[in-house]
MARBALUM-913179 format. One record per residue (C-alpha): x, y, z; residue in one letter. Coordinates in pm, whole numbers, plus 50000, padded with zeros to 5 digits. Layout:
BEGIN
XYZA
...
END
This chain:
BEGIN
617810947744993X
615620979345036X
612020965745107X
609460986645189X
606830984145512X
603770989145253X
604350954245211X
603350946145560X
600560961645505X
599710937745245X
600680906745445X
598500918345763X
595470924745485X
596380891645337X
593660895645153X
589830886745322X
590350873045667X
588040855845831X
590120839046107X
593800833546270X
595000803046337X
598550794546487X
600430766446266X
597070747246158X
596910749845762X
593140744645628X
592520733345285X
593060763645055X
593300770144651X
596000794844720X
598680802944980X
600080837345000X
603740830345219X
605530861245396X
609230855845494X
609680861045839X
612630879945795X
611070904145484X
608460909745758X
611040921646036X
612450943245775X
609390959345687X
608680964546048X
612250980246051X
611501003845794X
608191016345931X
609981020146267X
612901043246093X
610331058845930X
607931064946272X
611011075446434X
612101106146139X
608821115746118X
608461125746502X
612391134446553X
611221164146289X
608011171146408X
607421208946398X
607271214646797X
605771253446835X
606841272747155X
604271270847420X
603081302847640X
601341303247877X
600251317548209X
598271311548571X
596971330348885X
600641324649008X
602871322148709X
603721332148341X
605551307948150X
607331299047782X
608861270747642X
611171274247372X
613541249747165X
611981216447197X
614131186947080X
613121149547084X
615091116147050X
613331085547029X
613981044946926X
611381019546836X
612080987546965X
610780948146893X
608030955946647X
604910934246639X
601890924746501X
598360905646626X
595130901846527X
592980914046749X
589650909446516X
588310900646166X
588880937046094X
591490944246292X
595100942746413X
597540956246685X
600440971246532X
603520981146753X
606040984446964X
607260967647278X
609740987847372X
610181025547315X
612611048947446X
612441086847429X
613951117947591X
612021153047534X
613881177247646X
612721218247600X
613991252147751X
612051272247984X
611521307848085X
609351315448403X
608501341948575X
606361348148952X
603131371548959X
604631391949258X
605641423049347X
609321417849250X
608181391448953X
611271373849000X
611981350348657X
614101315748650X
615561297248322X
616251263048280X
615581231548071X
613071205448151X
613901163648028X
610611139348002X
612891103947951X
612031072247982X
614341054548263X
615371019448118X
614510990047897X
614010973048177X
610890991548239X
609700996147863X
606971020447733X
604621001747534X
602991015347190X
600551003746994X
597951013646743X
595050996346575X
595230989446180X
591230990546031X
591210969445763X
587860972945547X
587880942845237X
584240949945203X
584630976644975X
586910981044641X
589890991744681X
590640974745006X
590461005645258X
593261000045574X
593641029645799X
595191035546157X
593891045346483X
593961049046831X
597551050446888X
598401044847269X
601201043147473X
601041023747768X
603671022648090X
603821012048425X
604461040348734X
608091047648715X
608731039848305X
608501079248228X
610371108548450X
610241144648435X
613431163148538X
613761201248563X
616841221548602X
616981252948694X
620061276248586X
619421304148831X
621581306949168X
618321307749342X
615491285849147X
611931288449409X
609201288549061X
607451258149141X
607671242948761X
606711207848778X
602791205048739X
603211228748380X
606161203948271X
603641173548331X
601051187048167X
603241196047845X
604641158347908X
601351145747865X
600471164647565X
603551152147426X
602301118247469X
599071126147283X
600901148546996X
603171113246941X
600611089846926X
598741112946675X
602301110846479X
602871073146519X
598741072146357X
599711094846088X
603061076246009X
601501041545972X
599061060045764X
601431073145581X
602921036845502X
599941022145417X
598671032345081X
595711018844895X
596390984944900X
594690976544564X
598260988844396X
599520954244563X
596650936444608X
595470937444232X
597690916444073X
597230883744291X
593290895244351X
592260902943986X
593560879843727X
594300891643393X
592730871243146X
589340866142977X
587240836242807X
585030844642554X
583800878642446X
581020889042753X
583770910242887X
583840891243189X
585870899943524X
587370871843709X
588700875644063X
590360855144330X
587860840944631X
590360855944847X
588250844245179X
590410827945433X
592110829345723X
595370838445797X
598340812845982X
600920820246206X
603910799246162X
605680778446414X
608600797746415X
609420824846713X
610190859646719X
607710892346713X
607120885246309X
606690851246248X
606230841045884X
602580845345811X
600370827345535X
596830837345393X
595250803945325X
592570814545068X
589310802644916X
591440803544604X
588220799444351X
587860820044057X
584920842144121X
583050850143738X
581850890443765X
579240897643564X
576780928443468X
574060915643625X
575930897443981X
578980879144072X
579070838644029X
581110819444324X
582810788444290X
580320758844352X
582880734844531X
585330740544789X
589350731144821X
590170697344945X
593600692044997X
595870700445275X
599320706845265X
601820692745495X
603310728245688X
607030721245582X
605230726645231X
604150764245328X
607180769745609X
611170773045532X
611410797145245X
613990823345206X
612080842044920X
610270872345049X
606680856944872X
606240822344815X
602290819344631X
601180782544618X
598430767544440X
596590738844486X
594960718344218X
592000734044360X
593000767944180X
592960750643852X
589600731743892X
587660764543974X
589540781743673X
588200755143417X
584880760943615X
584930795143524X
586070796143188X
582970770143119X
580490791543271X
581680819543076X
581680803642731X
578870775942746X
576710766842604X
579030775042270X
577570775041912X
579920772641575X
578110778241285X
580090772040937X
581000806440861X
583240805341201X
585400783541072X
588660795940959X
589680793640558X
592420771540668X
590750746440883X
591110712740712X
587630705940835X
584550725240710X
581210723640886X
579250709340556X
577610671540544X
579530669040205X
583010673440357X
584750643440312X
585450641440737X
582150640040803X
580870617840511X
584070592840633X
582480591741002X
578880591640950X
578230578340593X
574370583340670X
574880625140594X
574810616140229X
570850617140251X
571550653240321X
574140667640087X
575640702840081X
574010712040402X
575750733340669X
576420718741022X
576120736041358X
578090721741635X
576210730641999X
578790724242292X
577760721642626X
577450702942977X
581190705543021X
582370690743323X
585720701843521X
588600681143556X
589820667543861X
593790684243917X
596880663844044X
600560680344053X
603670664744072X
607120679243974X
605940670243600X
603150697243593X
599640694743642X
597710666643545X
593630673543438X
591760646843403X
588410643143313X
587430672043133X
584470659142962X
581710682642656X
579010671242512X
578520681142120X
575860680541861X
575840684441544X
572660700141410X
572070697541006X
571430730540922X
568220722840694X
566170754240690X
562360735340737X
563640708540962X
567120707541145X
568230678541228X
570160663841530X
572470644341351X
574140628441659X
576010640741990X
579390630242098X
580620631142429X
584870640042473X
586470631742692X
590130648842754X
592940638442977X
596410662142986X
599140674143123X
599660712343127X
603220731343252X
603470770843311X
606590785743293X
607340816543449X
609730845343306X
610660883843423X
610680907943111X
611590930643317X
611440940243699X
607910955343658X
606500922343473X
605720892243502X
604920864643236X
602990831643236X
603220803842990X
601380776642955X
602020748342753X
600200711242686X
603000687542751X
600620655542688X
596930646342573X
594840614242559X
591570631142387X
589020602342335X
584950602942228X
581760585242264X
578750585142048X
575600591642234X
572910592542011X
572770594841621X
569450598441336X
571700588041057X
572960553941154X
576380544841268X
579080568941319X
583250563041395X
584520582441729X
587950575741574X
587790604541352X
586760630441617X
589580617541802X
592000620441560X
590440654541501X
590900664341890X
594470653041899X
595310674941568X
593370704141782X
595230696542045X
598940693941900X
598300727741753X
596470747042039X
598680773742198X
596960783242566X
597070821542657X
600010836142817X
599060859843136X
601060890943236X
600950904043547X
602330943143565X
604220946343920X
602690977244155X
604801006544035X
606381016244394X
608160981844361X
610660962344143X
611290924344073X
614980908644201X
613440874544101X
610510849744054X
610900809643977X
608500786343950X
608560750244095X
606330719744108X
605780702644481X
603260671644563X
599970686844496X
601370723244478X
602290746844201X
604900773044393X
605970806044283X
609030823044451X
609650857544459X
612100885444558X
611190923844529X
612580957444654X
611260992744653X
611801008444361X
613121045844498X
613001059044136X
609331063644111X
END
């Protein structure tokens, strides 16, 4: 499988980090997994690609000359391996990306000639190496990562490379019979530029792996639905921290444990979830996958999105002429449903009736391998008679709705991804809380709720996979308290 290190990117970012923890999962609405062994291979591939990009580096011949000496180097040629790549937080911004062991031999031809009266001249080659594994040059670079602004910046810097006395070696050989041209302190100084030109390479190469992040980001941080017709945005509370798992190695499994709430963006300010997660997973739940992803929500997730569909759509008004044609109910005080529930409409025949919905509250989310169970969705609705010099308040029901949802997920192709969501079961029941026209049935709005219900088809969601990248697969699966998503992807090197 060909994965690509711009994922790692993604899995340091892990999306608004606020902490690091090692093996200690909080409470969270979502959990963003990284195989431990995708990570190593994305290290692998930024190494490969660190190491190309300064094997073929564009070295320029160097001339030069001092009180004593004239010099030129010619036909520079560089062989270096990155070794045991890592990664650490160092800060809420910021990470430690590298290497802990990295060999190299520089080796370049030289030409140099005495400032005396017979300017005598010497050739030879001169080899900067580093002497064993056993005394390893160190290299490491900082990763910036700004979530503050939109897209998600992440940028390089400050690329070192550390070693103890004795880890690095110059050698010069001189091809002449006779070789007196002191050349050492020239072929230290173009050693140490060297180490300053490939730290400015190493920069440029993460750099170069690490693209805008919002490409990857985007479809776990913006969701792609709406509720109602405001033209809202909703995004994932991706504020969190980020947990190391207990296994060992230099790239550990990591997890983002996120807020998780659905954040409601609005012209005139952005609306946070009111209530927090509350459940916390056992860490063989979030630990042991071979999938290179594995996203888990909590019931959590589901709360805040009935949250924000509710605060997006109420309070809700249907007036008659909303109905649809073929709607076995009609909003009129002479339809024989309403004149069956609340005989006391009568007094006001052939009037229309507007329904105002409102103080919806959430449901409370369980999971278990069935799907996820909602309970306790509860709207208050009342139905205004629509007389012209005095409406009317007719009464106010309170439902109540208990159910059962299951999503199914499906691939369309290896650049989608498809959500389904289905009621498997509902227990719909109502109240009368108040009524001006004497009694009224809550059977009949309850049989009218279940006939809603039995025909109500919930939106499916596609997610379009970051173009750079294809699907291998995805499968969904339902855990104690946690809905878990698997997935496989590789680079797509067609695009």
């Amino acid at each position: 499988m060909n994965r690509s290190s711009h994922i790692f990117v993604l899995a340091i970012v892990a999306i608004t980090l606020i902490s690091y923890v090692q093996c200690q999962y909080p409470a969270a609405g979502v959990y963003v997994g990284i195989n431990e062994n995708f990570l190593a291979q994305a290290g692998q591939d930024l190494s490969n690609y660190a190491q190309t990009k300064l094997e073929n580096y564009p070295f320029q011949d160097i001339s030069g000359s001092s009180s004593q000496v004239k010099y030129t180097f010619h036909d520079f040629k560089l062989s270096i391996n990155f070794a045991d790549f890592y990664y650490a937080q160092a800060s809420s911004s910021q990470y430690a990306v590298g290497w802990e062991n990295v060999q190299y031999q520089l080796q370049w031809n030289y030409h140099i000639c005495a400032k005396t009266v017979f300017n005598p001249c010497e050739d030879g080659t001169i080899t900067v190496f580093t002497t064993s594994a056993n005394n390893p040059v160190n290299v490491e670079a900082t990763l910036n990562v700004n979530t503050e602004q939109d897209p998600i910046s992440v940028s390089a810097s400050a690329t070192t490379m550390n070693f103890n006395s004795g880890a690095i070696q110059v050698n010069v050989h001189c091809s002449n019979s006779i070789c007196v041209i002191p050349v050492g302190d020239i072929a230290n100084e173009v050693a140490q530029n060297f180490v300053t030109d490939a730290c400015n390479g190493i920069t440029t190469a993460i750099n170069d792996m690490a693209p805008t992040i919002d490409s990857l980001f985007n479809p776990i941080r913006v969701l792609p639905f709406t509720f109602g017709n405001k033209g809202y945005q909703y995004l994932l509370n991706a504020e969190g921290e980020i947990v190391v798992s207990s296994g060992s190695g230099y790239t550990p499994a990591i997890t983002a444990a996120l807020q998780g709430g659905i954040i409601v963006k609005t012209p005139s300010g952005s609306y946070y979830p009111s209530q927090n997660p509350t459940y916390v997973p056992e860490s063989s739940q979030l630990e042991g996958f071979s999938q290179d992803y594995m996203l888990s929500f909590s019931g959590y997730f589901f709360e805040s999105l009935f949250d924000a569909a509710f605060s997006s759509v109420m309070p809700m008004t249907i007036i008659p002429s909303e109905v649809p044609a073929a709607s076995p109910v009609t909003l009129n005080t002479s339809d024989p449903f309403f004149t069956g529930v609340a005989p006391g409409l009568s007094q006001y025949p052939g009037l229309g009736i507007q329904v105002s919905i409102h103080s919806p509250v959430s449901p409370v989310a369980t999971i278990d391998a069935n799907g996820v169970t909602l309970n306790g969705t509860t709207l208050l609705g009342d139905f205004i008679i629509m007389d012209e010099s005095s409406p009317l308040t007719a009464f106010t029901v309170q439902f109540d709705i208990d159910g059962q949802i299951n999503t199914e997920v499906h691939m369309p192709s290896t650049s989608e991804v498809s959500l389904n969501t289905t009621i498997v079961s509902s227990n719909p029941n109502a109240t009368i809380i108040s009524s001006a026209v004497g009694p009224v049935d809550p059977t009949g709005f309850v049989q009218l709720l279940q006939m809603f219900l039995s025909v109500m088809k919930l939106p499916s969601f596609t997610y379009n996979v970051p173009s750079a990248y294809n699907l291998e697969y995805i499968d969904i699966t339902y855990q104690s308290q946690l809905v878990q998503i698997l997935v496989d992807i590789e680079k797509n090197l067609y695009r």
